[in-house]
N, CA, C and O of each residue as an XYZ file, in Angstrom:
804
protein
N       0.854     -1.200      0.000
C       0.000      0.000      0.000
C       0.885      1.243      0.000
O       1.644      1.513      0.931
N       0.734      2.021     -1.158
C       1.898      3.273     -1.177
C       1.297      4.392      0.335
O       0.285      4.499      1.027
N       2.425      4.925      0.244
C       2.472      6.034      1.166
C       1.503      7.067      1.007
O       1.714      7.516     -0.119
N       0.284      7.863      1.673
C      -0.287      9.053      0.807
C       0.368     10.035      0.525
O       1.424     10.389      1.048
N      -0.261     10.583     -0.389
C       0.556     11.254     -1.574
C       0.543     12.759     -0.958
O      -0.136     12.916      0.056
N       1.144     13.727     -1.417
C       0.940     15.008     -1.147
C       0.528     16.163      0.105
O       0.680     15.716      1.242
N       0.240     16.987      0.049
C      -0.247     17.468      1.451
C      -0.535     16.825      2.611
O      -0.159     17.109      3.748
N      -1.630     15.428      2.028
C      -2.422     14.799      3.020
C      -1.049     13.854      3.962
O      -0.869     13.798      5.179
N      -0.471     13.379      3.131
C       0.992     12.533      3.512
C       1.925     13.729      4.376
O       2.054     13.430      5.563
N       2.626     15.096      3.949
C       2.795     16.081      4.858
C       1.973     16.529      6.252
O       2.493     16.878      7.311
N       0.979     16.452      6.044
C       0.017     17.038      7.502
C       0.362     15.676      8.163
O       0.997     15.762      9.214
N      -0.024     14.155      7.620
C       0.375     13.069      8.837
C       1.231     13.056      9.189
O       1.137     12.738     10.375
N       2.684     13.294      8.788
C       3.803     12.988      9.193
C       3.570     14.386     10.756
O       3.746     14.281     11.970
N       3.180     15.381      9.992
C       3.511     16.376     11.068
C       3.007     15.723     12.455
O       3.503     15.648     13.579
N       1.499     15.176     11.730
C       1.050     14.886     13.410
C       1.692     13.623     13.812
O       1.403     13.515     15.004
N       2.470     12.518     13.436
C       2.994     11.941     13.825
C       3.974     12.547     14.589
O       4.226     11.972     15.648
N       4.595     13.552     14.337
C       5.803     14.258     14.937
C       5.112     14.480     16.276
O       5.341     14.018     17.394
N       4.338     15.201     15.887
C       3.782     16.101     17.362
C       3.486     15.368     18.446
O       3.995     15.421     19.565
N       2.064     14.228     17.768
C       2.318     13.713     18.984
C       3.107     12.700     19.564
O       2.652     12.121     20.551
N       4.027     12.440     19.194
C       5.543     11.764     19.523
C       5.754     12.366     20.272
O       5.615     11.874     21.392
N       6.146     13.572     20.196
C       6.867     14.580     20.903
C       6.070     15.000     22.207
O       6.763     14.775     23.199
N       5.139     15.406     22.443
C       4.104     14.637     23.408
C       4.095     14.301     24.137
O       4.150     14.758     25.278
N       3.994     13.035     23.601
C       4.278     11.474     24.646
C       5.742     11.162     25.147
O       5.974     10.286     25.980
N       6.754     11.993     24.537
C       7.991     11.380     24.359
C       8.368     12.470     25.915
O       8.879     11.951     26.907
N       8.168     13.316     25.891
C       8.258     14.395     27.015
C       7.465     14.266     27.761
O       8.006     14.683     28.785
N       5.924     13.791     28.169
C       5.325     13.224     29.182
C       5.769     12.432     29.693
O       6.634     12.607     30.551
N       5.227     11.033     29.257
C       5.830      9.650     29.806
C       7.424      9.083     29.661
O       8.022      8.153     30.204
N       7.733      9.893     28.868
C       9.483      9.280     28.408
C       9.763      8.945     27.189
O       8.763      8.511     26.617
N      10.497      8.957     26.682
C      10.628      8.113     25.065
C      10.914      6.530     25.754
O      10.007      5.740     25.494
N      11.386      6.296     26.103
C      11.419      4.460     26.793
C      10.216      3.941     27.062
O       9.898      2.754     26.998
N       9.527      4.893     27.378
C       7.890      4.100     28.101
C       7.117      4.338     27.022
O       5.928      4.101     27.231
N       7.441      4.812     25.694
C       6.337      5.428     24.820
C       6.510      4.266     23.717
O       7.600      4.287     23.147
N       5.681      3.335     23.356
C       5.551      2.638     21.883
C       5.152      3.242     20.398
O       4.393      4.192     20.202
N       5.617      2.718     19.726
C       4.324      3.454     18.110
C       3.176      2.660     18.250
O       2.320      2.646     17.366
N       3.045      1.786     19.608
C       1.666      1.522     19.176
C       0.897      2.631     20.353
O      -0.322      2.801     20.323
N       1.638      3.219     21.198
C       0.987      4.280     22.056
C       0.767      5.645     21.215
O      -0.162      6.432     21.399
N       1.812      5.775     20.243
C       1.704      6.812     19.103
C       0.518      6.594     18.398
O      -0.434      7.343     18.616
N       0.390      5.329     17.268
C      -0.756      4.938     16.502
C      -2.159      5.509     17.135
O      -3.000      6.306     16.719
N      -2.002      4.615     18.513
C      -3.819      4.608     19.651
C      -4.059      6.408     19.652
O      -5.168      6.939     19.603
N      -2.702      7.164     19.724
C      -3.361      8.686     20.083
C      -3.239      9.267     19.022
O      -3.240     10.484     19.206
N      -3.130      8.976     17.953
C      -3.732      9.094     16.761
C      -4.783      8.573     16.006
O      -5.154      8.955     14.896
N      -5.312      7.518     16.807
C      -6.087      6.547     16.279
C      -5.714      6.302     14.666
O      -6.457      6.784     13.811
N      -4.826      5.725     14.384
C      -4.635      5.033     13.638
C      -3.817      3.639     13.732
O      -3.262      3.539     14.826
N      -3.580      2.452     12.803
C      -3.165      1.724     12.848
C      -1.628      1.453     13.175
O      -0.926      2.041     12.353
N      -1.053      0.903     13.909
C       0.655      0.873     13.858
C       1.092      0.652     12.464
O       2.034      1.316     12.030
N       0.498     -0.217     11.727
C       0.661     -0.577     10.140
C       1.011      0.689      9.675
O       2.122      1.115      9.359
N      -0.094      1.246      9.674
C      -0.524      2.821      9.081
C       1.064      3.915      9.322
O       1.549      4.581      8.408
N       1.611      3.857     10.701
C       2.469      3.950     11.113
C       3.539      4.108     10.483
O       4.118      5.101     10.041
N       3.748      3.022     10.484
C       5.065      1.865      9.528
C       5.353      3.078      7.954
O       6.455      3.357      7.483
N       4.197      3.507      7.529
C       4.266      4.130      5.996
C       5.457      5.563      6.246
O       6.162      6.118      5.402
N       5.341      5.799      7.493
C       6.346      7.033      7.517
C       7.423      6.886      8.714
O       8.376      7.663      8.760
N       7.288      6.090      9.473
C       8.158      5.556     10.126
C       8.867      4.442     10.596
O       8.301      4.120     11.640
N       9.252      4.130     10.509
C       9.643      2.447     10.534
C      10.163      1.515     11.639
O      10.136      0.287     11.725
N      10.784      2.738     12.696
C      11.372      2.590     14.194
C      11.184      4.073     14.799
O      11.085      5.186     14.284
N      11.177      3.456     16.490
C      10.741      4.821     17.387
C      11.901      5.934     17.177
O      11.796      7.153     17.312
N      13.160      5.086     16.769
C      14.147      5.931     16.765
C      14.216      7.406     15.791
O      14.721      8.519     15.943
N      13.518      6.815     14.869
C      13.416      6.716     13.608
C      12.982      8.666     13.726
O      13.692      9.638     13.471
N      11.280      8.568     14.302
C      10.722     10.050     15.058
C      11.708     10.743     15.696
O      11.966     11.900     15.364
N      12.615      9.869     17.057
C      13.305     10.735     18.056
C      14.240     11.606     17.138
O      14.394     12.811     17.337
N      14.894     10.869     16.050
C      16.229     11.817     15.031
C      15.422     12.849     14.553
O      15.753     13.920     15.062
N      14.368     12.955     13.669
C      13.650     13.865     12.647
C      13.237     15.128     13.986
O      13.563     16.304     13.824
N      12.474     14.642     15.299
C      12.513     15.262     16.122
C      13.658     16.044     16.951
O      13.421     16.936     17.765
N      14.709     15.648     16.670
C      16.161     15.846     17.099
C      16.764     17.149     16.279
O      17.165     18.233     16.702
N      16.658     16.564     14.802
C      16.953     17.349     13.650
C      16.169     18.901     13.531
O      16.595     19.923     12.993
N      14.858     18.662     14.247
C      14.076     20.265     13.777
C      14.764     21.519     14.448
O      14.414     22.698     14.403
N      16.310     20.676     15.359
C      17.199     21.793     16.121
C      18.131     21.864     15.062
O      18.372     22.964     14.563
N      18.687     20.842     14.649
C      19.665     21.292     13.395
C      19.518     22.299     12.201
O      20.365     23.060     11.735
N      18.151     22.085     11.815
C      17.670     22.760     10.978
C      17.621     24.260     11.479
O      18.234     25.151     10.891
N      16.687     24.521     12.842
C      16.859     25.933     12.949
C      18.704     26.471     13.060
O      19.103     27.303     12.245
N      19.535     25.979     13.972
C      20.841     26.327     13.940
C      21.345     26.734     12.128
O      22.042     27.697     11.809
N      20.615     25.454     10.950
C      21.390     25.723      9.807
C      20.691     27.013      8.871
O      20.852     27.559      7.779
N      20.086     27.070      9.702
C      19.154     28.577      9.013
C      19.760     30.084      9.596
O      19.888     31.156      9.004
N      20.025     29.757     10.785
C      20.822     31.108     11.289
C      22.149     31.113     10.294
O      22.635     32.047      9.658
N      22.466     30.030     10.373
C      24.225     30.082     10.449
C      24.018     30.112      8.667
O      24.988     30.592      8.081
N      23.145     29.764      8.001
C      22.635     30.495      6.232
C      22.923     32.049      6.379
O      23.780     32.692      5.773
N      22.017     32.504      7.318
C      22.000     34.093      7.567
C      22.899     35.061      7.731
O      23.081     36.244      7.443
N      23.624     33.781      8.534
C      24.802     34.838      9.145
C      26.101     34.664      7.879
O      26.955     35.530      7.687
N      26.023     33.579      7.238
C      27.359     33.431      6.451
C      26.691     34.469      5.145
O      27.525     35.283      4.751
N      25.942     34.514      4.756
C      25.126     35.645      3.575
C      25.720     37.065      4.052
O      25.757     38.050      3.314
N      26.054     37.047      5.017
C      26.489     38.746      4.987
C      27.827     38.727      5.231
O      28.300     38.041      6.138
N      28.652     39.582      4.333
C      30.387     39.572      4.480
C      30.835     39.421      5.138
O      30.388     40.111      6.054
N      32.201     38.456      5.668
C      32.900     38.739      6.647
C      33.270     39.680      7.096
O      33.504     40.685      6.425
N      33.427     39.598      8.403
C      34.407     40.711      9.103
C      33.251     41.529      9.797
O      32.533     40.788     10.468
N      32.784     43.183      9.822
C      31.906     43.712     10.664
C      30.417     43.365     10.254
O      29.553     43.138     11.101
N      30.155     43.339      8.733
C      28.830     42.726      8.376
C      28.129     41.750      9.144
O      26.920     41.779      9.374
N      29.149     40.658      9.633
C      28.501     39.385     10.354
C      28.306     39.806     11.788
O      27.340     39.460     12.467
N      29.744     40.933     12.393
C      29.415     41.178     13.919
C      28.067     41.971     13.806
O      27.237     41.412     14.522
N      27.627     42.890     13.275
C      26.835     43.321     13.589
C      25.303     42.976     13.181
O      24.408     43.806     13.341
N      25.042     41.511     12.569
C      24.339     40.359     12.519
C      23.786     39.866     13.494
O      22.590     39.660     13.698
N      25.100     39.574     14.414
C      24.908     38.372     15.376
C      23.969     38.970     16.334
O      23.541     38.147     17.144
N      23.626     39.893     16.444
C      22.657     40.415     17.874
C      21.580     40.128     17.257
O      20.791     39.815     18.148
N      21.081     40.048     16.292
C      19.532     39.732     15.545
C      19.255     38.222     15.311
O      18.172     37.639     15.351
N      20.400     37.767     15.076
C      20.146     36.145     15.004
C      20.491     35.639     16.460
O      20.433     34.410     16.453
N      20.781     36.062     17.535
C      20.387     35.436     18.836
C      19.042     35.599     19.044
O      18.235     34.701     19.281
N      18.773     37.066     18.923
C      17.412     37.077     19.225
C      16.429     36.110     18.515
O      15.550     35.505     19.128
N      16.597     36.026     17.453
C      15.933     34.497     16.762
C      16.235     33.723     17.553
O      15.189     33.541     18.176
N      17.133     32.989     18.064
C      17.762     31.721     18.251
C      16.793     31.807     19.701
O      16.188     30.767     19.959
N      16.604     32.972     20.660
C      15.991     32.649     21.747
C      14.308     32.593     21.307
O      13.459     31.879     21.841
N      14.166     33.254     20.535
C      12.885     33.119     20.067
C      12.570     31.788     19.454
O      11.433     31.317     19.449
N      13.278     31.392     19.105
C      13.266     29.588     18.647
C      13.033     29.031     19.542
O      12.134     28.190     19.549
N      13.779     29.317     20.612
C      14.108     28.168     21.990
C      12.748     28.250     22.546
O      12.192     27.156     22.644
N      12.021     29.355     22.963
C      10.893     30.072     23.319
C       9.520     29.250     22.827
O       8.567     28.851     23.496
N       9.766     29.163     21.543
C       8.393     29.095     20.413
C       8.613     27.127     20.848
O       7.680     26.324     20.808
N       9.874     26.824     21.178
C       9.941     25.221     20.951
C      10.293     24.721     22.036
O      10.997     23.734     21.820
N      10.055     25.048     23.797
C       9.907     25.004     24.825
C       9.751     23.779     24.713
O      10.854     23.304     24.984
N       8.717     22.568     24.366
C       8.423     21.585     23.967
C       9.314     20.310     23.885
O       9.446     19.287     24.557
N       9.938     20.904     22.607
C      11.121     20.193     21.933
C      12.341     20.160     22.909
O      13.009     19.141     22.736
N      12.743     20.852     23.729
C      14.125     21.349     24.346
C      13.777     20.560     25.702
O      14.750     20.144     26.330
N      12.705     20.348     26.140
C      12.366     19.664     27.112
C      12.349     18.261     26.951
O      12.847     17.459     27.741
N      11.698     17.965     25.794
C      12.655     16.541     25.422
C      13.781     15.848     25.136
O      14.069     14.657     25.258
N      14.419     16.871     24.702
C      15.833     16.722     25.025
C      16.400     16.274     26.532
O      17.196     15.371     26.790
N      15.818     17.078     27.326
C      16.597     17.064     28.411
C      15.530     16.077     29.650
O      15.799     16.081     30.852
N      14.965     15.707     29.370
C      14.160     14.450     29.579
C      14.419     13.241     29.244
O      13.975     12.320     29.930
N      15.233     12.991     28.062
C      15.401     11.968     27.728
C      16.931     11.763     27.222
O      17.274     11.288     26.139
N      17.850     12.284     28.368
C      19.007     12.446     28.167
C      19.582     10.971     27.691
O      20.454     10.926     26.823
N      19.183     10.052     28.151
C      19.738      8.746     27.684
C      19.356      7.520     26.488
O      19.791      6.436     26.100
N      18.246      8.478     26.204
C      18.179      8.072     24.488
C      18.814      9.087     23.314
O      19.164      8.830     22.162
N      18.819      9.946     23.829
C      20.083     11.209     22.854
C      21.080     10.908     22.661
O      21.650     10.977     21.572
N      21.683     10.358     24.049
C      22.865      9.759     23.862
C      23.045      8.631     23.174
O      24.167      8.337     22.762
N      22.058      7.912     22.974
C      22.352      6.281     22.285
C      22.290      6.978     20.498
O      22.934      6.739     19.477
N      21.260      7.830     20.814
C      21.127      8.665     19.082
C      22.290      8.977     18.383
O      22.739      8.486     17.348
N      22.858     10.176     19.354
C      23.966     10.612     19.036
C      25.278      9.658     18.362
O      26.269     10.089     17.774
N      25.024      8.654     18.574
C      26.345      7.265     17.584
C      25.607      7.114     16.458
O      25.891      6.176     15.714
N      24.702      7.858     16.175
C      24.055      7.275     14.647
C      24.593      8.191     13.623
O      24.769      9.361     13.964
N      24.945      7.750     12.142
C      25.767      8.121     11.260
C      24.963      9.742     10.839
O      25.618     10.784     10.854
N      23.755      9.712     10.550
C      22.995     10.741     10.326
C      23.264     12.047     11.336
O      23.466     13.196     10.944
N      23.218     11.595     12.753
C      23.029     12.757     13.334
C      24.894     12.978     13.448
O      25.157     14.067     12.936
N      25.737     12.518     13.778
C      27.022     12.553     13.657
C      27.059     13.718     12.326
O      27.276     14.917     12.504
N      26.838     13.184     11.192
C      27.310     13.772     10.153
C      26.444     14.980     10.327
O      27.159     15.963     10.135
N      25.009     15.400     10.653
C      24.571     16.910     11.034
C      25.319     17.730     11.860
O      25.560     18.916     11.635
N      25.703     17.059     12.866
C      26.646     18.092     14.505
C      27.688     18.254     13.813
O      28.272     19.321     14.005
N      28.349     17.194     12.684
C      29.960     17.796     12.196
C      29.825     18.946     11.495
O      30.626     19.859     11.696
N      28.690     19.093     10.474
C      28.570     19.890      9.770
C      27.997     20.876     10.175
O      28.241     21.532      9.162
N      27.284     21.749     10.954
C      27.114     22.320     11.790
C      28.479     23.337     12.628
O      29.008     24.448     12.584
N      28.533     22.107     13.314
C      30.512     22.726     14.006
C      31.475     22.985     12.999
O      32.247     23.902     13.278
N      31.630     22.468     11.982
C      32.476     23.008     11.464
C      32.047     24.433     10.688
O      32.927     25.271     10.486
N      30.648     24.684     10.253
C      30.416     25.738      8.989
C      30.513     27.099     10.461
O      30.850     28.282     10.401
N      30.159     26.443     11.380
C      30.266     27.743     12.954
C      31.576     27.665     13.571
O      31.595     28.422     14.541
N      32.945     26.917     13.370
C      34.095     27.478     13.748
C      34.907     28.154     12.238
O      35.839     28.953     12.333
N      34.367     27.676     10.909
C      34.895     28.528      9.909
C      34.253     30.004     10.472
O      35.060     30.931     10.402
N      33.192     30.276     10.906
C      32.701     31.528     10.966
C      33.936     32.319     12.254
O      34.610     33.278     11.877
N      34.052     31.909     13.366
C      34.799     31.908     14.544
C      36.144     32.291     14.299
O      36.875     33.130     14.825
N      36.354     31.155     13.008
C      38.081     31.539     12.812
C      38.164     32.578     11.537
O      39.075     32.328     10.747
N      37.502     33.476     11.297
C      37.652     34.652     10.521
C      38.855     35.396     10.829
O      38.965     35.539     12.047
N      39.989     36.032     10.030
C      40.919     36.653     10.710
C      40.477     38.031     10.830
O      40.919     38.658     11.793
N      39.697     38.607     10.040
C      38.851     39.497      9.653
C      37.600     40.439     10.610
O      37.021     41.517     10.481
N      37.615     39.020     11.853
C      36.783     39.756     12.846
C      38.081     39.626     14.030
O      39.111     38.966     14.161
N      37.335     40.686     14.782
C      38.332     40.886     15.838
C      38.247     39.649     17.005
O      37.160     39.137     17.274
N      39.599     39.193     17.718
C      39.411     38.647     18.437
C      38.039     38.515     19.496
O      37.409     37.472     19.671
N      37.800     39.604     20.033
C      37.318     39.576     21.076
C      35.840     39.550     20.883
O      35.255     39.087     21.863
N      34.788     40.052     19.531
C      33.739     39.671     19.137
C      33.626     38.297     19.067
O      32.629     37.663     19.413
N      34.865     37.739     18.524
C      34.750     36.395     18.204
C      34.548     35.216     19.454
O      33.985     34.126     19.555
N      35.191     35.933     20.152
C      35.000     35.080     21.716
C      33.861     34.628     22.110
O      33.329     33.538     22.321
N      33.490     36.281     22.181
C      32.101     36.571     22.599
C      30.615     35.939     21.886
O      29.698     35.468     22.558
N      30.619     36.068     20.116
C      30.272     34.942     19.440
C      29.691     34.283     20.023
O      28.503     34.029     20.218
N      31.338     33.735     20.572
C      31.036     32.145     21.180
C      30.339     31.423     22.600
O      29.786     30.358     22.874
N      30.760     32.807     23.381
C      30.104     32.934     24.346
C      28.331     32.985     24.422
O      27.651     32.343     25.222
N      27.988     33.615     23.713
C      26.897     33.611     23.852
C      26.087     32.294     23.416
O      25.006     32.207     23.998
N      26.318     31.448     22.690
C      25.568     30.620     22.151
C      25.936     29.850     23.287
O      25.403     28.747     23.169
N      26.439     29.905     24.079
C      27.123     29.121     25.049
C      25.885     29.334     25.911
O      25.003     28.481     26.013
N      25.864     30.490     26.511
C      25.027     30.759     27.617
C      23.534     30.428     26.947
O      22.775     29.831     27.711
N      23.125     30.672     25.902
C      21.689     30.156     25.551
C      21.736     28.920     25.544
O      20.737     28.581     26.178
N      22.435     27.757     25.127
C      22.300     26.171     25.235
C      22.328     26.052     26.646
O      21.651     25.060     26.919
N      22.959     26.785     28.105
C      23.176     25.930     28.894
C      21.760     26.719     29.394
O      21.046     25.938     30.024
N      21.229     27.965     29.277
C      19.656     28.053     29.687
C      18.588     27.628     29.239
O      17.540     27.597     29.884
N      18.755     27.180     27.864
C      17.664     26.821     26.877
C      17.547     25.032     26.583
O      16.583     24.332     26.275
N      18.975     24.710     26.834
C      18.418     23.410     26.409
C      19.208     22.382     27.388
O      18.923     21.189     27.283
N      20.195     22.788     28.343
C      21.405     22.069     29.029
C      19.922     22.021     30.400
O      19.200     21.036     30.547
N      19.806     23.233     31.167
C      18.751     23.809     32.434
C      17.512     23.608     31.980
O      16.834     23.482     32.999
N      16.949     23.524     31.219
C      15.579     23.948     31.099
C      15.205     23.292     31.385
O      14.307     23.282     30.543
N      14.893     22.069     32.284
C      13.663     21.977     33.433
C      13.956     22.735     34.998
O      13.305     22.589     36.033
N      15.213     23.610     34.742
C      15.366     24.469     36.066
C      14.495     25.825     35.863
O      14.583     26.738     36.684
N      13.530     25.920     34.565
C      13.250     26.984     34.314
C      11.469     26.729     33.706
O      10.663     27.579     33.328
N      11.355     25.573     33.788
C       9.855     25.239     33.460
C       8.955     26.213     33.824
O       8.187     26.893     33.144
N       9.161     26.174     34.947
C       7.821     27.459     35.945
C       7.725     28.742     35.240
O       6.723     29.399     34.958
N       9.356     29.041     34.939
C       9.204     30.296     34.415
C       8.330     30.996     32.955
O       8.363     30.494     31.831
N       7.559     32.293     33.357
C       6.860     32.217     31.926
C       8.268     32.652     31.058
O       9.462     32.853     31.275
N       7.165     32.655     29.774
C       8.698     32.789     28.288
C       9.346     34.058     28.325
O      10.558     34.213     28.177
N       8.138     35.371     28.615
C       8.528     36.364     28.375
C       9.477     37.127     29.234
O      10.155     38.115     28.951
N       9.369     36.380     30.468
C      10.267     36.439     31.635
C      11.318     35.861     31.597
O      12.233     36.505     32.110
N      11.626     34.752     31.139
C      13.191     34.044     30.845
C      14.123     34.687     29.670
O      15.320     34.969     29.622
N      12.685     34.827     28.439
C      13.697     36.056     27.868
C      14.317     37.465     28.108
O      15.228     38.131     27.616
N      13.594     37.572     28.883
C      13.615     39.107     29.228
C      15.281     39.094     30.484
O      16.028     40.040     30.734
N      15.350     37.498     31.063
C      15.987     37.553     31.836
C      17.614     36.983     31.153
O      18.727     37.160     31.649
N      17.288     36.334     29.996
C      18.011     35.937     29.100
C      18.770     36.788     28.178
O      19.774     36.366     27.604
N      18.514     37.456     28.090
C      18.912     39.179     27.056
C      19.486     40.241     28.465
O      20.391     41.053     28.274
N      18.964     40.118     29.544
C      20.139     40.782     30.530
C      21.200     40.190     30.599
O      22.212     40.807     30.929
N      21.241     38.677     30.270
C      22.168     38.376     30.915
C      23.535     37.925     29.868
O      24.714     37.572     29.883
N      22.557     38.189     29.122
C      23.880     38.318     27.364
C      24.384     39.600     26.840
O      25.332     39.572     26.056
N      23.547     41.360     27.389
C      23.636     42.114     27.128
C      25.442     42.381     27.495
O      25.789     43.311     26.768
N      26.289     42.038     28.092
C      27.330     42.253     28.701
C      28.562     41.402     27.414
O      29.696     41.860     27.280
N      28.124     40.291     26.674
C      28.589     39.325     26.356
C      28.197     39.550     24.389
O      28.810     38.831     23.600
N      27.457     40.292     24.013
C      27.276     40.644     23.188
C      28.274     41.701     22.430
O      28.647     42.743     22.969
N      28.753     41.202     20.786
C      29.568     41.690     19.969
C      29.591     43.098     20.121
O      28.445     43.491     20.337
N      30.445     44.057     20.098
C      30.260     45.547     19.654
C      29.729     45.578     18.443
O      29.614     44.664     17.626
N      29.418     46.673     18.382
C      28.277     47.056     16.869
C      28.864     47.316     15.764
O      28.343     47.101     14.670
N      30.123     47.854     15.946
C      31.053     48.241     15.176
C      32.550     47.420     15.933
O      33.206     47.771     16.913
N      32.667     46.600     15.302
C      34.523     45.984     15.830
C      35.400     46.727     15.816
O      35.320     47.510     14.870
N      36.600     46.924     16.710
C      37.367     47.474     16.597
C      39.005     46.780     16.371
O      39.153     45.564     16.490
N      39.953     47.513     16.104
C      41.287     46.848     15.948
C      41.356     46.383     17.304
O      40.913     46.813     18.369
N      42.262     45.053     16.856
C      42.655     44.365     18.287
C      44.138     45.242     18.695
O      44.740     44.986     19.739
């Protein structure tokens, strides 16, 4: 029986995603089956099978919708010239990046819920080859000779401090509403953030 075709085949997969994601952050990804997926979809596990084939299978694609946003900034940011073009970039694409984290509260919580199936993920050839590519297209950016040391640090710093609030902590921050973590999140990068204009080192 082929796969459905078009839109209708796009909208299932989505809701397959979703409510994976769901269940996978409620009860656990260990305690969650595709036949607990199928039942809260009411559809068949068979039915299932047409877009997924193993649980693992969801946890990567679910894994990946972080790769993807990271490879969309780091599109953005390499589109504008080296050197001050990109420093004075980077303050607009954090603010995305927390606004990502924000909008996908969800997602980041499964992560850190299910620290010990990430880790079994993480040896798989797919996601290996995303994190390399990733790290490397963001330390070509880093090792610019063109930007000044000390933006560049800082760069780095910051993405630093949003992973360890956004996706390393974040069930130390559940309670908190969004607009308040950001709000508390942007004080606390305001110090750590590129100059607007670089200067000679």
């Amino acid at each position: 029986m082929p796969r459905p075709p078009g839109s209708h085949g796009v909208e299932t997969r989505g809701r397959i995603l979703q409510t994976a994601l769901e269940l996978f952050t409620q009860q656990g990804y260990d305690k969650t089956s595709l036949r607990d997926i199928a039942g809260r979809l009411g559809i068949t596990k068979a039915a299932l099978y047409y877009y997924f084939e193993r649980k693992e299978d969801i946890l990567l694609e679910l894994h990946l919708q972080l790769h993807n946003a990271g490879s969309e900034l780091l599109d953005e940011l390499e589109s504008a010239e080296d050197g001050p073009a990109r420093v004075a970039a980077w303050p607009r694409l954090v603010n995305r990046l927390i606004a990502f984290m924000l909008e996908n509260r969800e997602l980041i919580l499964l992560h850190s819920r299910n620290q010990s199936a990430f880790e079994t993920l993480a040896r798989s050839d797919r996601n290996r080859a995303e994190n390399t590519a990733l790290e490397e297209r963001f330390v070509q950016i880093l090792s610019s000779p063109v930007i000044p040391l000390r933006d560049r640090v800082r760069m780095a710093a910051t993405v630093g401090v949003i992973t360890e609030v956004f996706v390393e902590s974040a069930r130390a921050f559940t309670d908190v509403a969004p607009e308040e973590l950001a709000a508390l999140a942007h004080e606390a990068l305001a110090d750590l953030m590129p100059a607007e204009a670089p200067t000679a080192l």
